[in-house]
N, C-alpha and C positions, 0 to 999 in steps of 0.2 A: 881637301874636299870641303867646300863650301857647307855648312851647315845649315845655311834654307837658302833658298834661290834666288836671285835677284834678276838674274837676264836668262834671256833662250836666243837661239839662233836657229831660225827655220829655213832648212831650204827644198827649194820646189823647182823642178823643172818641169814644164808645162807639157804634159802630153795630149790629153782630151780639150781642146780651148780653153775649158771651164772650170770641169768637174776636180783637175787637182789643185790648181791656183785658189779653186772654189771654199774647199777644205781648208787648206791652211791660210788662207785669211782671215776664215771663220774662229781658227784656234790662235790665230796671232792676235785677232783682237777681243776673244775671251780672254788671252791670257794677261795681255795688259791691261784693259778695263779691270775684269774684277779680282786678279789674284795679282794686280799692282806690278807686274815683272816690266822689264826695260826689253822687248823683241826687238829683234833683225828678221824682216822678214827676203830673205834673198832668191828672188825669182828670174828667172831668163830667161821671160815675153813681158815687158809691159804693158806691151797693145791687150792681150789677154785680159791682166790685172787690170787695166784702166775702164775694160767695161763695167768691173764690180766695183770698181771706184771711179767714178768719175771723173773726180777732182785730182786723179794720178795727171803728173805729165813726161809722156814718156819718154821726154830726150832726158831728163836728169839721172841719173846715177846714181843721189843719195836723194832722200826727200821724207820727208813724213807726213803718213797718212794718218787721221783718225786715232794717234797714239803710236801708231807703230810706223819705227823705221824702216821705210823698205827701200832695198838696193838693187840694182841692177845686178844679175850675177852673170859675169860674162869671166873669159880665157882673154889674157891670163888674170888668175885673182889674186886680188889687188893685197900687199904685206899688212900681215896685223901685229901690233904690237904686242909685246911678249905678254904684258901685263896691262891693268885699266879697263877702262872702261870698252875701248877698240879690239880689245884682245878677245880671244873666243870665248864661249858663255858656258855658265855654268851646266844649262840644259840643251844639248844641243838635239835638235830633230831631223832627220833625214826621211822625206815623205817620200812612199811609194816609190825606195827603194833608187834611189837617185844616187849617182856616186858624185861624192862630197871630194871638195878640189883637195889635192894628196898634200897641197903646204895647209891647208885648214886641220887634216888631219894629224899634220906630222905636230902640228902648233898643240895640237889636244894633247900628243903622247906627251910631248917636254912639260908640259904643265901639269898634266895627270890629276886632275879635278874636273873632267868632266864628266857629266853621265849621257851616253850615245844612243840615241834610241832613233832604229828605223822605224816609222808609224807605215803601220802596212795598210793596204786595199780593204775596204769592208767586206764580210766575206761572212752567213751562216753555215760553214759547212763544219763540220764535228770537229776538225782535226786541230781547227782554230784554238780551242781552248788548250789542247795541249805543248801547243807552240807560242802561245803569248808568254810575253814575258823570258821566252827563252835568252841564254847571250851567245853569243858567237864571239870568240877572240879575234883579234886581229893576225896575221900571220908572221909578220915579221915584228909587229909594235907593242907595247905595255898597254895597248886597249882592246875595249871590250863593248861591243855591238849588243845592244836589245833590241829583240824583235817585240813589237807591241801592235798588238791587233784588235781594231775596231767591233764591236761585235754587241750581238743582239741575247746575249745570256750574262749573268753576274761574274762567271769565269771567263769571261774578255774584258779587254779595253772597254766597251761601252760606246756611248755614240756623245757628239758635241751637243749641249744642252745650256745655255744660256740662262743664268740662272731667274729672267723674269718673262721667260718666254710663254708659258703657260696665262702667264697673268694677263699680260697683252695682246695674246690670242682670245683668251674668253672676254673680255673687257670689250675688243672689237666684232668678236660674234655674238654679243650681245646687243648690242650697241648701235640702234640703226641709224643715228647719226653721223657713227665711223663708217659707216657701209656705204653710207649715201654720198659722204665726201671721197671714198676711195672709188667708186663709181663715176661720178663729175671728174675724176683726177685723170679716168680712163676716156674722155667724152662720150662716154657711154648711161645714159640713163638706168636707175636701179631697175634693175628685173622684178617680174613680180614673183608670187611665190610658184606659181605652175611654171617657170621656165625651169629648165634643168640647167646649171651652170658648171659647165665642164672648161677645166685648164689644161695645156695642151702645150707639152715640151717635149718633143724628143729627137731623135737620130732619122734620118733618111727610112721609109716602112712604105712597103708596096702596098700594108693591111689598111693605109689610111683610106685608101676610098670607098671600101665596102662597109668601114667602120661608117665615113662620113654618109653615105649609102643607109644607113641604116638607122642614124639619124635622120635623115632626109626624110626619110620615108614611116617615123616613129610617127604616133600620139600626141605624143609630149614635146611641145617647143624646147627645141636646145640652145644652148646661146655658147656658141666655143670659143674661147679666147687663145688663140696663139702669138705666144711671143715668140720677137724674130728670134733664128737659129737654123738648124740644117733641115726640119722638115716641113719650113715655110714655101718652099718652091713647088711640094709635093701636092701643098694645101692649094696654091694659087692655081697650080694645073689641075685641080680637081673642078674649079671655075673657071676654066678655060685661060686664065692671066698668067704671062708669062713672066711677068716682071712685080710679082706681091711685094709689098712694104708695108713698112707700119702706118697703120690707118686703112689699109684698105678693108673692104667690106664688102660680105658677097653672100648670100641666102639662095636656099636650095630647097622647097619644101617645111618639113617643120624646125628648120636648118639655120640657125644666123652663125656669123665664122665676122668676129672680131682679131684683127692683126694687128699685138703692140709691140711697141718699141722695145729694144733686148728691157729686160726689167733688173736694174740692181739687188743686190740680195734682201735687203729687207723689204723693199717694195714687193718683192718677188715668196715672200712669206705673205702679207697682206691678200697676195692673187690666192695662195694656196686656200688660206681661211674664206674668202669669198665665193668658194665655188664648192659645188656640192660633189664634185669628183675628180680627180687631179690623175693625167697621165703624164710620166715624169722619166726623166732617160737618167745611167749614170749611177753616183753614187750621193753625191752633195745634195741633187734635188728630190731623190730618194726618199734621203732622211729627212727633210724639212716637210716633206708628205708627209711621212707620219707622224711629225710632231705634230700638222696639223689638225689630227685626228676626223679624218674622213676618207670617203674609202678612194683605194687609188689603183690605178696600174702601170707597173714599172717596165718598161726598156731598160732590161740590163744593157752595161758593154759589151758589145760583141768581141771573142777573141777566133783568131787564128783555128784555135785547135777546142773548139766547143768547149771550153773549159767550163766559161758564163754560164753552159747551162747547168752542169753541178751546183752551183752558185744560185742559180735561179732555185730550182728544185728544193734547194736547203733550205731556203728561203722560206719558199710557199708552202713546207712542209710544218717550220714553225710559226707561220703568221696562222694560217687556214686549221690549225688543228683543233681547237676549239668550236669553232664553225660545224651548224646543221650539213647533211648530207648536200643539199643542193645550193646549199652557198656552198661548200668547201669544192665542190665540182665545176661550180660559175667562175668562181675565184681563176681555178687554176687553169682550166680552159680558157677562159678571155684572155690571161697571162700568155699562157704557151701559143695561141695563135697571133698576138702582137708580137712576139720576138720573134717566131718564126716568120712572120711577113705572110701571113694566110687568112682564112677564113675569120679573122675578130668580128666582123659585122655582124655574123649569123652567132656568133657566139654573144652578142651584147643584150638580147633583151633578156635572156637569163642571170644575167648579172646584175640589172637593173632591177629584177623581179624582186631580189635579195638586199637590196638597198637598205633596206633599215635593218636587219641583222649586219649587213657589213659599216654601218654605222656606227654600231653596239661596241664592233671588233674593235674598229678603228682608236674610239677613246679608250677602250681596255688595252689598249698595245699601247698605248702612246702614257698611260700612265704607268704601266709595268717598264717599259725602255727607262723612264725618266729614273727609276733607280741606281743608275749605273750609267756614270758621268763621266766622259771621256779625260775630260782636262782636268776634273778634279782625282780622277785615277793616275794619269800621266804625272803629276805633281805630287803624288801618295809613293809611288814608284821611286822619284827621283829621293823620295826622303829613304825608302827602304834600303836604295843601296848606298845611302849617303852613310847609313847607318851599320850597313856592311861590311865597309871599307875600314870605318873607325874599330869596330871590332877587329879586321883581318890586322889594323896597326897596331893595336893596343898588345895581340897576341905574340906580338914579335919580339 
């Protein structure tokens, strides 16, 4: 057992386009940049990967991005050396429950120094706390599975946090000269202060045109920026355009609807801080909502068997508990009529009402989360059972 860590090995198989590729690139290159490790990040879509990195190109098979090795992970995978640098990592990650190729695993039993950890789905539901960190043995091998689970209380994993993200968050919302240029970047001119500036990502939702309806027909100029993704076609047919892209432009009332090109992740933090309310799908863009600290509404993943909405409810149950009577009611109503795909429109000018209380919310969450660091948890982990083990040999 390695006695501090030097490499990881991530692997990810792409289910949602975005949202899990999304995560673990986030944590591949937290963990090289600033805790200096040597990642493999091995994923099977590069097309996926390549939109949050651009500079990916997808016919290669090995290549580095930004610090981190990323590999094509394809059948069959490819022999690793028993030992070196090639050989498997001291910290290996299996995201969102991905079954990891059986010669990668059988390479961990014979070497028996790695520490295994599934990183699970983000999830506030109760039971989380009691399940992180749990192990599950292997059935036939000398290894040992940890479940580690992302989460919004000090008894979870925690969530991925960057450690100067805060800084250059307020830095550019202070800052109207970063505003100004992040604006020109959009060929969009700064808004003034009366436009209401709403961002605008999510999943397929029948609720988007009474929402956009409701805008239209508000007070208060909106300015929506949707970047491309699955509910751009939704937004172009609310303006009669059957074929939207980026760039196009379309106004309806008190209504402007800007469409940009899919936006990389850190550009795509920038949009979050620019806008005074962020609706957001998924799990990845979630969390960089609220680190943006402004109020937001999420499109869970829809599953099969309603699972999502337990999920949701857990959620809304600890963000909104603090929250007056009619924000905690705006809150969770405009929530549960976007996911259901219903009434949000009739449900939005009460949410808006509550704008500056749920503003209030938004930086007191986003400084309360910032306690509890995903990857510096994940790396606190890897030392406790490194530390286990030496004891369980020492005892022998």
């Amino acid at each position: 057992m390695e006695k501090s860590i030097n490499r990881c090995d991530i692997f990810c198989n792409v289910i949602d386009n975005y949202g899990d590729i999304g995560v673990c690139w986030r944590l591949a290159r937290q963990l090289a940049h600033e805790h200096g490790l040597a990642v493999r990040l091995w994923v099977d879509d590069l097309g996926s990967f390549a939109r949050l990195c651009p500079e990916a190109d997808t016919t290669l098979a090995q290549q580095r991005c930004r610090g981190v090795e990323v590999y094509l992970w394809r059948e069959p995978f490819p022999p690793l050396p028993p030992k070196g640098a090639r050989g498997v990592a001291g910290l290996v990650v299996e995201a969102f429950a991905c079954k990891l190729p059986q010669s990668y695993i059988e390479a961990m039993a014979a070497q028996q120094r790695s520490v295994w950890i599934n990183l699970e789905y983000l999830s506030a539901e109760s039971w989380v706390e009691e399940c992180h960190k749990l192990p599950s043995p292997h059935p036939s091998l000398p290894l040992t599975k940890y479940f580690f689970f992302p989460g919004f209380t000090r008894k979870t994993g925690g969530l991925l946090l960057e450690h100067d993200l805060f800084a250059r968050r307020d830095a550019f919302q202070n800052d109207v000269a970063q505003q100004q240029a992040f604006w020109q970047s959009l060929g969009i001119e700064m808004p003034d202060a009366e436009t209401l500036k709403i961002s605008l990502f999510g999943y397929e939702n029948a609720a988007l045109s009474g929402l956009f309806d409701a805008w239209a027909n508000g007070a208060q100029p909106v300015l929506c920026l949707v970047p491309e993704g699955r509910i751009l076609p939704q937004a172009g047919q609310y303006f009669g355009d059957t074929a939207p892209r980026a760039g196009s432009r379309y106004t309806c009332g008190s209504l402007q609807v800007r469409v940009l090109p899919f936006v990389e992740q850190e550009r795509y933090d920038e949009l979050l801080w620019a806008c005074d309310v962020n609706v957001v799908r998924g799990e990845d863009s979630c969390v960089r909502a609220q680190w943006a600290g402004r109020p937001f509404v999420w499109q869970i993943y829809p599953q099969h068997d309603a699972v999502h909405w337990r999920k949701l409810q857990a959620f809304l149950e600890l963000y909104s508990a603090p929250l007056g009577t009619a924000a905690r009611q705006a809150v969770q109503s405009l929530w549960c009529e976007w996911n259901k795909e219903g009434a949000a429109g009739e449900n939005w000018p009460a949410f808006a009402a509550v704008r500056a209380e749920l503003d209030a919310r938004a930086q007191n969450w986003a400084r309360e989360l910032a306690k509890n660091n995903l990857a510096l948890n994940l790396l606190d982990f890897y030392r406790e059972i490194g530390r286990m083990r030496a004891f369980e040999i020492e005892g022998q």
